[in-house]
N, C-alpha and C positions, 0 to 999 in steps of 0.2 A: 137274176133275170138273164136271159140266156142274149150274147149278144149276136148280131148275122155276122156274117164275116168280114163285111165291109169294116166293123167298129171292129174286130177279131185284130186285122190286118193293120187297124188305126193303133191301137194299144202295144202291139208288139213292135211296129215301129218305133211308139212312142220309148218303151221298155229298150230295144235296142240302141235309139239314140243317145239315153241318158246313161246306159251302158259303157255307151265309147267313150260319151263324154268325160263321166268317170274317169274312166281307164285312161284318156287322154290327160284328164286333172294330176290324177297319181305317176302318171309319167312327167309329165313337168315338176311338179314338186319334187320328184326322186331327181330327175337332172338338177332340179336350184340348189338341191340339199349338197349332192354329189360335187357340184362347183364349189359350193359354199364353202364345203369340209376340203377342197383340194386351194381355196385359196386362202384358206385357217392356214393349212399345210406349208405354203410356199412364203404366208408372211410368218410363221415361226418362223420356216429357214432363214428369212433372211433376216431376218432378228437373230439369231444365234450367229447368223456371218458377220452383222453390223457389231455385236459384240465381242467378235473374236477378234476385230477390227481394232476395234477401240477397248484401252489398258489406262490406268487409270496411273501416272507416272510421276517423278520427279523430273523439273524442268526446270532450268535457270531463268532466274526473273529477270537479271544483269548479267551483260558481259564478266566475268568471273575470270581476272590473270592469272596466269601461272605462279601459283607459290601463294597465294592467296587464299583466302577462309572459307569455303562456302556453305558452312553449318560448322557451328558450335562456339563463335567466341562469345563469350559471356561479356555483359552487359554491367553499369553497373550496381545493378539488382541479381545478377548471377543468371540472370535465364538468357537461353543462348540465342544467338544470331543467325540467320539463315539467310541464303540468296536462295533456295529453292523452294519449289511451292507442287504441289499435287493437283495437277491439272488433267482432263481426260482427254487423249488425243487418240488419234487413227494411227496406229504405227503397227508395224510385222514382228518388231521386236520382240524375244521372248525370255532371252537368258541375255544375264550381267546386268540388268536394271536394279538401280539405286531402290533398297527397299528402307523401311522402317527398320527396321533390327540392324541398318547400317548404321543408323543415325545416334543410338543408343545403345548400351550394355547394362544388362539386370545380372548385377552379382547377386547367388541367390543367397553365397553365404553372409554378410554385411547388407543384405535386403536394399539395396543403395542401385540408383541408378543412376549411371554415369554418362552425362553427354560426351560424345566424340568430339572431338577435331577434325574434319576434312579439310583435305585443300585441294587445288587444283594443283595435277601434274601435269595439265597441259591447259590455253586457253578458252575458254568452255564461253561462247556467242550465247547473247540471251533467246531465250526459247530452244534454246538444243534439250532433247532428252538426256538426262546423266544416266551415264553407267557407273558401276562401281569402278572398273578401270579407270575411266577419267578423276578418281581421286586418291588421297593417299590416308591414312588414318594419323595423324599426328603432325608434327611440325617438319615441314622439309628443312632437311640439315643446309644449311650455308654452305657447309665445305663440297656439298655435292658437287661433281663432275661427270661427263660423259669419258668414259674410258674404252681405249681399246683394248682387247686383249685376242691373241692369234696363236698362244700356246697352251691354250686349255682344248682339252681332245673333246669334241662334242657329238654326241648322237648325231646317228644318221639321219633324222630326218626331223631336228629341232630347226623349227621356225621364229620369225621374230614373233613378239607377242606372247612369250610363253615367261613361266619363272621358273628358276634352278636355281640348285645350290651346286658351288664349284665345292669340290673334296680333291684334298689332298691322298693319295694313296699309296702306301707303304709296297715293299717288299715281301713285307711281311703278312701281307692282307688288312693290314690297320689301317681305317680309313676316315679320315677328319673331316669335320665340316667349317671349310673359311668362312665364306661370306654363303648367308641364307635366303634364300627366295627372292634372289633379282630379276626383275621383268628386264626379258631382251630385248632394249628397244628397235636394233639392228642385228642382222646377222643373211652372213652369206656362209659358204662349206666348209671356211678353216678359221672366220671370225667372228665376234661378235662384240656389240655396242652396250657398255652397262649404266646406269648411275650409281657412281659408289659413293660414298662420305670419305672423309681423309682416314676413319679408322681400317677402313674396309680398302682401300689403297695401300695404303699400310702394310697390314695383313697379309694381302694376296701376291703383295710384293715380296713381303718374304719369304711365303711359299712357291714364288714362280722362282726364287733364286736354287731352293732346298728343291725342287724338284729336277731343277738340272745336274743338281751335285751328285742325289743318290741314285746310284743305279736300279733298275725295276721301278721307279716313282713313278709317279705319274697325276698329274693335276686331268680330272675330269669334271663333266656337268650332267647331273641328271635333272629330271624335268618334275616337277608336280603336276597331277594327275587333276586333278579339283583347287585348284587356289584359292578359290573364293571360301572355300570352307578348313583348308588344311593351313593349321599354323606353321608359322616359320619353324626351320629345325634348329634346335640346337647349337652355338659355335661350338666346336669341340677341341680346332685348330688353335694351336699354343706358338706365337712368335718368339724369338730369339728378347733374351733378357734387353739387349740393347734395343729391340722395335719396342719392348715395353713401355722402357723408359720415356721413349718419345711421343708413346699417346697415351698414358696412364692418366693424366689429366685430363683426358680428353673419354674415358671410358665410365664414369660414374653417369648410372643408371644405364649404362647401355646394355647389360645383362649378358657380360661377356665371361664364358664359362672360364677363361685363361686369368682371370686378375690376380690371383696368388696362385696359382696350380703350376708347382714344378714341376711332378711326376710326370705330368702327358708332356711338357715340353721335354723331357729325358731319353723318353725313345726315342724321337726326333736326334739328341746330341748324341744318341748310342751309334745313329748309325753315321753321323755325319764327323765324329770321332774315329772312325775307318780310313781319313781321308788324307792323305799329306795337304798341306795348304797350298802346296803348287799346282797338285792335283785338283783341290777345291779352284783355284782360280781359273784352270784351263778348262773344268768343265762349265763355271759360268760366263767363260769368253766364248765359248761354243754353242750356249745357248739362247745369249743373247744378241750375237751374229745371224745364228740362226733365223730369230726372231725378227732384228731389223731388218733383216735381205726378204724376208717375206713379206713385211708391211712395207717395204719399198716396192717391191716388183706388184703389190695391191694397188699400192697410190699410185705406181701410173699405169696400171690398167685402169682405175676409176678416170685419170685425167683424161686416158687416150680412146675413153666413151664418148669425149664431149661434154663430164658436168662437172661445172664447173660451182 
């Protein structure tokens, strides 16, 4: 049926309204969708930041004192003891956190898995996060002390907080390792602060004396690069039969490469058999003069700071 124009004009109206309408519909929907998918977008990110946030940690349940247990004394059912517990916190922290594989060792030849010892080296508040730092794997020795030492030649640019081993070194390029992987707990440009145990006092004693005697010697400290994964080295340094004597008892199970081993203590006597003994005594009056005038002219610049 053919229509007049008036309905022509009525229809096409009607066709073009429902047109925009349309088109207005699918434009809102494209904008909800568009919002939709941009606030998908922005709560993953902040899901992925809330979780970057938050690490899933060891944390002290208890105040934890120095020298004290904080995982693994056995009970008396054999299963271990813990002050710490895996709590999920908000922290930035990313490296030296207390893991699982701290807490434990899987021998894989003996199939045996052996709980650690920790303890604290320093006092650990409850709720602090633990770092591996903050503990030690074994039992803190008794005889421990803080020592100074001001005639070991150390890198240029060792900080405190680091670990080394002091090496005794030859003339000859032979070069021994005294005492292994001590954390510095102080140091400024010509000293540093160690904890040693009476073997490692010892030790280092009598290589600070042998280093002033032979000419070309020289007691140095290199630093470990990874400590949290790189085992202690080696001792390889041999004391005088008479320092033997006086901590031999005191050296069982300490894993000291020196307990019967003449030959490495030999070179040591090859070169120190060069020496007149008067000559032996004026070089360690020389360098243990040396040594006191330096730790004196330290302590009173530490005094004449003001700390006291």
């Amino acid at each position: 049926m053919a229509q007049n124009p008036m309905q022509r004009k009525m229809t096409n109206s009607f066709l073009l309204g429902m047109f925009i309408t349309l088109l207005l519909a699918a434009l809102v929907v494209g904008f909800l969708l568009y919002r939709m998918n941009g606030l998908t977008s922005k709560n993953k990110e902040l899901q992925e930041e809330k979780d970057s946030l938050f690490k899933t940690v060891y944390v002290a349940t208890e105040t934890i004192g120095e020298g004290t247990i904080a995982y693994g004394a056995g009970d008396e059912n054999g299963s271990p003891q813990t002050k710490l517990e895996k709590q999920l916190v908000a922290t930035n922290m990313n490296e030296g956190l207390l893991e699982d594989s701290d807490l434990e060792t899987y021998n894989p030849d003996t199939q045996e898995l052996k709980v650690n010892v920790l303890q604290a080296k320093v006092e650990i508040p409850k709720g602090t996060i633990v770092t591996k730092s903050m503990l030690i794997n074994g039992a803190i020795d008794s005889t421990e002390r803080l020592v100074e030492y001001n005639m070991i030649s150390l890198p240029s640019q060792l900080t405190e907080g680091v670990y080394i081993d002091v090496r005794l070194k030859l003339p000859s390029g032979q070069d021994f390792v005294v005492v292994a992987k001590k954390y510095v707990e102080q140091a400024n440009a010509t000293t540093i602060w160690l904890k040693m145990s009476e073997i490692e006092i010892e030790s280092l004693s009598n290589a600070i004396i042998e280093s002033y005697i032979i000419d070309g010697s020289s007691l140095w400290a290199d630093v470990y690069t990874s400590p949290q994964s790189q085992k202690a080295s080696k001792i390889t340094y041999v004391p005088t039969e008479g320092v033997q004597s006086i901590i031999k008892y005191m050296i069982e199970n300490q894993g000291y490469a020196w307990a019967n081993n003449k030959s490495v203590r030999s070179i040591i006597e090859g070169y120190l058999g060069g020496y007149e003994q008067e000559e032996i005594r004026e070089k360690t009056n020389e360098g243990v003069t040396s040594q006191e005038q330096q730790q004196t002219d330290e302590r009173n610049a530490f005094l004449g700071e003001g700390t006291y």
